[in-house]
N, C-alpha and C positions, 0 to 999 in steps of 0.2 A: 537179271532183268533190268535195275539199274545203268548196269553199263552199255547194256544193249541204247536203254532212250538217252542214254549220255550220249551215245556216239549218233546214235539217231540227229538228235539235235546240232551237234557239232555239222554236223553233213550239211544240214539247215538251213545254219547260218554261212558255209558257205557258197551252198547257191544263194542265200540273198543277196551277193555280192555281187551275182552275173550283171551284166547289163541286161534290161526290159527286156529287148528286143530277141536276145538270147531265150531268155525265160521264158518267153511268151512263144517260141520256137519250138521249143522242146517240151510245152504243153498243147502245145498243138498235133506232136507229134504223138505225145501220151494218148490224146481224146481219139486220134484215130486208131491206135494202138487198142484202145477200151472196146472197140466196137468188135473186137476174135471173141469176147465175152458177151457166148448167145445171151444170158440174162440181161446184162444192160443194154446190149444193142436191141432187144424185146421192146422193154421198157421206154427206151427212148421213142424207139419207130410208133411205141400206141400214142403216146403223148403228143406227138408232134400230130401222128392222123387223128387224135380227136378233136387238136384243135382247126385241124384243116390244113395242114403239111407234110401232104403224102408225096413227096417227088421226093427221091433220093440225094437230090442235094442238098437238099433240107438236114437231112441226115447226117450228113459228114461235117456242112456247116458249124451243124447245133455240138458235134461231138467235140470239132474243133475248139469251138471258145469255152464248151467244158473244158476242155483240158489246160485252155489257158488259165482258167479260173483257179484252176486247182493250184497249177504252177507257180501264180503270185502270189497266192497266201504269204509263204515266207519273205518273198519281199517285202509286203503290205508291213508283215507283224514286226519283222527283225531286220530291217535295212533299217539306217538314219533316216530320222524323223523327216529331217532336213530334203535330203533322197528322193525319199517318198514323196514328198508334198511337190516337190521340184517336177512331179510326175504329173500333174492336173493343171492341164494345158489352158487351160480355160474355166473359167465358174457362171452357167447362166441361171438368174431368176433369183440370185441373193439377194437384192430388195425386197422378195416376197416375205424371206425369213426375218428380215428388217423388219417390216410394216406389223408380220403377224406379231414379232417381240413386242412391239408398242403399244399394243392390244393388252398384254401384264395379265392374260390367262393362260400363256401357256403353248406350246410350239409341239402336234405330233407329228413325227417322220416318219413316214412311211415309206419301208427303200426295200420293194419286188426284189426276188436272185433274178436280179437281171441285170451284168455289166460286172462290175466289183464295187458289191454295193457297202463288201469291208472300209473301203478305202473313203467310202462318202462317211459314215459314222466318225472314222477317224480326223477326217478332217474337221467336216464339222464341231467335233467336242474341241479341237485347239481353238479354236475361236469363241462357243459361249458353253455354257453349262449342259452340260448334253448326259441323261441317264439313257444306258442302253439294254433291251429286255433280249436273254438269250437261254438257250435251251442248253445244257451243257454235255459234251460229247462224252461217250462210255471211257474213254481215253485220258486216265489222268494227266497222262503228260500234254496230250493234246490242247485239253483243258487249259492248263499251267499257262503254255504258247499262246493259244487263243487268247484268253485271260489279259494277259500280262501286253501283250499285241495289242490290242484295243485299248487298254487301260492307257498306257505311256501318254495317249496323244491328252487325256485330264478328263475321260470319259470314264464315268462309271459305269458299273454290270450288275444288275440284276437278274435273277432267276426267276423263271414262271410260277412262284407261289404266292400264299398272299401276303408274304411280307413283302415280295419284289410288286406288287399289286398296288401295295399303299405307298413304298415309297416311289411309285411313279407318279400317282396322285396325290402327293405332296409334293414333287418337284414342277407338276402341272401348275398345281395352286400356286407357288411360289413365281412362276411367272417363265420356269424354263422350259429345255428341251428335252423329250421323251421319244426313245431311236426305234421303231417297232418293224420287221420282216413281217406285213399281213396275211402272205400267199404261203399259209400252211394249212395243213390239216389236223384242226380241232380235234381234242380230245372229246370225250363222255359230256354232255352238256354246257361245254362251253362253247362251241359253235353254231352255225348257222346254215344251212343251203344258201349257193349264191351261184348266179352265172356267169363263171368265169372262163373268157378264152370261150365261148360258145358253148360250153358242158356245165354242168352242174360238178358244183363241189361244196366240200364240209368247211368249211373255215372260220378262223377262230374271230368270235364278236370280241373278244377283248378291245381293242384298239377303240372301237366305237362305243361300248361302257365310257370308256376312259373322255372321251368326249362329250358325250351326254353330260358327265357327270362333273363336269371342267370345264365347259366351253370352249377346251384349247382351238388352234388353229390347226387343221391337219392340211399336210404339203406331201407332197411324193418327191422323193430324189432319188435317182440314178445317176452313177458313173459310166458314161460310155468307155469300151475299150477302143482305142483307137488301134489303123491297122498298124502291121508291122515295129509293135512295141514303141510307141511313140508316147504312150502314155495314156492319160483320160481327162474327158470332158463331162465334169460333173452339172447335171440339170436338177433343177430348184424346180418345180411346176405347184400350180393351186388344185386342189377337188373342186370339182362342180357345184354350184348351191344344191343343196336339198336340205328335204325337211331333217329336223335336230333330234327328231328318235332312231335308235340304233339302227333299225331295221334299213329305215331310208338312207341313214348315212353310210353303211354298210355296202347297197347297191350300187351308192355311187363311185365311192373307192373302186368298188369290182371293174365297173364298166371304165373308169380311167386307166386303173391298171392294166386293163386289158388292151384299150389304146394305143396304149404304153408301148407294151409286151410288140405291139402287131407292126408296131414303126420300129420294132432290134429285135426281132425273131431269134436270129439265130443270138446272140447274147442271156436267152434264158437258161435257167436251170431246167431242163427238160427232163433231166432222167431222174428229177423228184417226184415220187407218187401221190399228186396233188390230187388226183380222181379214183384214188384209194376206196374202198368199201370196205365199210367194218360192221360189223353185227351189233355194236353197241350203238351206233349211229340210230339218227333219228328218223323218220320215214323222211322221205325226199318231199318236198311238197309236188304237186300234179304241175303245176303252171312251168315248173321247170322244166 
């Protein structure tokens, strides 16, 4: 088994060698490859019709920049640092992270699977102190890659318990940045109903805890992929004022991200089971 993720890895590293536009080629051609496979091509076609993209181009689009997604990983993780960054053609809205730093409560990032949203954490922790919350894949070695991927650029990793709980909320107090993925689905009492994408979904209130209880400043960023492997154009955006208890602050993130999502459709993660239903969930509220 060892030798097997030895060579695995070796493989890895090198395609992270390809050129972008190679890689992004041949994830493209992966995502359309994915869709012979009735279960994910299922998956994708409900997601995309509940959010209201039922035309078939929709379809091929959305599978497409999965597949690119997938394809960069090893670039993102295991190309030079240097490489990589040489890759983010453009940076808009860094003065917002500017002005929220000088506020000295605290910076949340919140960066949707929408674009290569690996590639914004990573940049951003080379520039200021950035803790990153992540869920860790069943796959040790994955893990390892991932891990060690993200770490290089001076970003640290924390896991969703409560030690990785509190030391985000001491890096909040402290005055830095905290890396948070919002558009999942909540476990057993830790989320919330919210309308997102026009459907209701479970998601997790963490992010806005951490704000209530911090003051931070919460920002949304995205890396766009640009076409034909040319690289990405990373965006900095504000949340909308609302009221400071979770609930309200919770709605408003939904409603931006979804904003978000409906200006780069096809750049989501769509064939993640965001409108999951699970038994231990909590009733839906009616207003949804």
């Amino acid at each position: 088994m060892q030798l097997v993720k030895a060579r695995l890895l070796f493989l890895l590293r090198l395609f992270s060698r390809l050129p972008l536009p190679i890689v992004h080629g041949l994830g493209a051609a992966l995502g359309w490859a994915g869709l012979l496979r009735g279960r994910y091509r299922r998956r994708l076609r409900e997601n995309l019709s509940i959010a209201g993209y039922r035309r078939a181009g929709a379809l091929w689009r959305a599978a497409r920049e999965s597949g690119k997604g997938l394809a960069e990983l090893p670039f993102v993780w295991m190309a030079p640092l240097d490489r990589v960054y040489a890759k983010i053609r453009a940076v808009r809205g860094w003065p917002l992270l500017e002005e929220a730093q000088r506020n000295g409560k605290g910076v949340l990032l919140l960066a949707p699977h929408l674009g290569c949203w690996e590639i914004c954490g990573m940049y951003i922790a080379s520039r200021i102190p950035c803790t990153a919350l992540y869920t860790p894949p069943r796959q040790s070695w994955v893990h390892d890659m991932m891990r060690q991927g993200r770490e290089r650029s001076g970003a640290k990793t924390v896991p969703p318990d409560n030690a990785g709980v509190r030391a985000m909320l001491t890096r909040l107090r402290a005055g830095e940045a905290v890396f948070i993925l919002p558009d999942q689905t909540a476990n057993k009492g830790e989320g919330q109903w919210l309308r997102f994408l026009d459907a209701p979904a479970y998601m997790p209130a963490l992010p806005y805890r951490l704000l209530e209880r911090t003051g931070a400043t919460p920002l949304i960023v995205f890396a766009k992929r640009l076409s034909w492997g040319r690289g990405y154009r990373l965006y900095i955006e504000s949340v909308p004022a609302s009221e400071a208890d979770t609930a309200s602050r919770a709605k408003a993130v939904a409603q931006a991200l979804s904003a978000l999502i409906r200006r780069h459709p096809d750049q989501y993660l769509w064939s993640y089971s965001l409108y999951r239903r699970r038994s231990d969930m909590p009733p839906m509220p009616e207003e949804l």
